[in-house]
Every structure is written in C-alpha cells, then in structure tokens.
N, C-alpha and C positions, 0 to 999 in steps of 0.2 A: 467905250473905255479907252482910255489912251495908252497907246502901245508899249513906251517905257516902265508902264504901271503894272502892265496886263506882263510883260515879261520880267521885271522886279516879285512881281508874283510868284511866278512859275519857279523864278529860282530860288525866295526863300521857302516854296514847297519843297524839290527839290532836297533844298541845305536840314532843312527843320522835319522832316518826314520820312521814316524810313520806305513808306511807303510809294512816295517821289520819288526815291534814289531807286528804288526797284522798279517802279513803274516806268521811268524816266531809260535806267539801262536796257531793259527788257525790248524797249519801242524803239533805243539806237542797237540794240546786239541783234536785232529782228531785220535790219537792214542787212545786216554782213552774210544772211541767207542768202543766196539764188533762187532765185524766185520759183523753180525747180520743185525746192525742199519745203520751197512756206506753204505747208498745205495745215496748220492750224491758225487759226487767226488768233489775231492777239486785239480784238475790237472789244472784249471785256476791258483790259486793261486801258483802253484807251478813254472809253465810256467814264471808269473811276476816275481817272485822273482829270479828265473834264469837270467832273463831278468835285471832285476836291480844289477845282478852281486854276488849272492849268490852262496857258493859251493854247486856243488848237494853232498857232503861230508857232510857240514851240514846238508843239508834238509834230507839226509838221517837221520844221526846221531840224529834231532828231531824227524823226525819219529816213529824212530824204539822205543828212548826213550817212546816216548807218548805211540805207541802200547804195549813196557812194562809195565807199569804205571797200563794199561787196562786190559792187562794179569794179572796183582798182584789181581786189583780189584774182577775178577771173580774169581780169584785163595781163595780169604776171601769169597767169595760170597758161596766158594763151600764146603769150612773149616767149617762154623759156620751155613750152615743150616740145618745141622742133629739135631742141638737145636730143630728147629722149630717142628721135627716132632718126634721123640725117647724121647727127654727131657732129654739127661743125656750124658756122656764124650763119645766122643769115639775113640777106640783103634788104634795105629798107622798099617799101613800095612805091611805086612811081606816085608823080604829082596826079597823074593821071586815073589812080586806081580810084573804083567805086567810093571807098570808102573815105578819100580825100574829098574827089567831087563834089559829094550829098554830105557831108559830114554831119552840118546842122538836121536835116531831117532824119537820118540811118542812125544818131546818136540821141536824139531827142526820143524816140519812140521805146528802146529799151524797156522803159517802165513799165511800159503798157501792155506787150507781146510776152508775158512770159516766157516761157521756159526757150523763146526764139530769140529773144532780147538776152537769154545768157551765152544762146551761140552768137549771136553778135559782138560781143565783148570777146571771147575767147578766139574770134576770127579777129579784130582788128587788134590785139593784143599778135595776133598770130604774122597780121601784115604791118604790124609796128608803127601802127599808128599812135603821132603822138598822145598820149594821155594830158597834157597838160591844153591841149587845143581839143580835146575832145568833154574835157569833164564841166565844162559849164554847160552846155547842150544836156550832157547827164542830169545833172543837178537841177537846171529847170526841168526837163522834165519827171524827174524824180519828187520833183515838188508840186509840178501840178496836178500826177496821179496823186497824191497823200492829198495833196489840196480838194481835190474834188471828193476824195472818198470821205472827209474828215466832215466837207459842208453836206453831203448826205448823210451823216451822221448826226449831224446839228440840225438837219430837217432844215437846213436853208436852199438845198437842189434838191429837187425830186425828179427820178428818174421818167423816161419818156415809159408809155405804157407798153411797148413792143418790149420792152428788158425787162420789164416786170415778170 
C-alpha cells in the first residue's frame, strides 16, 4: 500500500473514530512514561488499532514521539536538579566528557536499556548536554525499538529461539 494512502488512513481513523483518538493518545501519552513505570503494556491497544486499519508507520511514529517527549522530560529533570542540592549554576561539560565523545551510540540505546536508559537521560541532562544534538540519536532509536516490536507483532520478525 502506498505510504500517503496508508497515512491519509490512519488520520481519518484518527479524525472519524473516537476510538483513534483514544487509541491514537494512549500510544503517544505511553511514551511520556519512563520506561521505569511502563510495567503494563498497552499491545491490546495497539493490536485494535492495527485491526481498525492504522499504519503500524504511525503507531510507530506516535510512539516514538511520546517516548521523546518523555526523554525531554527527564532530560529537564536532570538539567535543574543540581538546584536542589549545590544551590547555584552549574558549568557545562567539557568537549571531552563521555557523553559528547559517544553521543550517537550512549544516546541511541536509551530505548532499549530500560530503566538504565532513564539514568542516562537524567545524567546527561545533569552534564548538560545539548538536547537539541542529542534527540535525533533518541528518536531513531526510539523508532527502531517500536519498529521492531510493532513487525513482531505483525509476525513479519520472529524472534531467535534463545529469547523465546
């Protein structure tokens, strides 16, 4: 199906559905979790709205949004609480720090590492790294974990039998 079709779709599901708009929010406001807290899954909802003729292109694409969203929020979480305990500015991190070096790999994996991938955000939020040089590295890999989980869902990846 072609992709303008397959997302003209999704959105007048979406517009025309209340059950879109629920399904649709539920799959971006499930991102702005830490990954921490996402201990229900929400693969019913995802299965219906597949079912109702949604791209798994969008559901990704909300996904991964929400999970950025979620990533920004501990990324401030991690900026502004040296407030609480030093009481005064503090200094950006050298060119040098880990987390400039590796950026693309220490930011990419996020997704993946739970509840380690939130201390990671709250550390480089902490050493002030920029957000704006860090969130594309997020975002793909935000999209590839929903990516992959979404085509095991579709029975287009089948897991190796060691994870089974």
């Amino acid at each position: 199906m072609d992709l303008a079709i397959e997302f003209s779709t999704s959105l007048e599901i979406i517009l025309n559905s209340a059950f879109g708009q629920v399904g649709a929010l539920i799959v971006f406001l499930y991102g702005f979790l830490p990954q921490t807290f996402q201990q229900v899954s929400i693969v019913g909802f995802v299965v219906r709205l597949l079912d109702a003729g949604f791209s798994p292109i969008v559901i990704v694409l909300l996904g991964a949004g929400g999970k950025l969203g979620g990533q920004f929020l501990l990324y401030m979480l991690g900026k502004y609480s040296y407030r609480l305990f030093k009481k005064r500015k503090r200094q950006l991190a050298s060119a040098e720090h880990v987390m400039h070096k590796y950026r693309s790999i220490i930011f990419f994996t996020p997704a993946w590492l739970g509840a380690l991938g939130d201390i990671i955000l709250v550390l480089a939020g902490h050493q002030h790294t920029s957000f704006k040089k860090i969130a594309p590295y997020l975002f793909v890999g935000n999209t590839a974990k929903l990516g992959v989980g979404t085509l095991i869902l579709l029975g287009e990846l089948e897991l190796p039998e060691i994870l089974v």
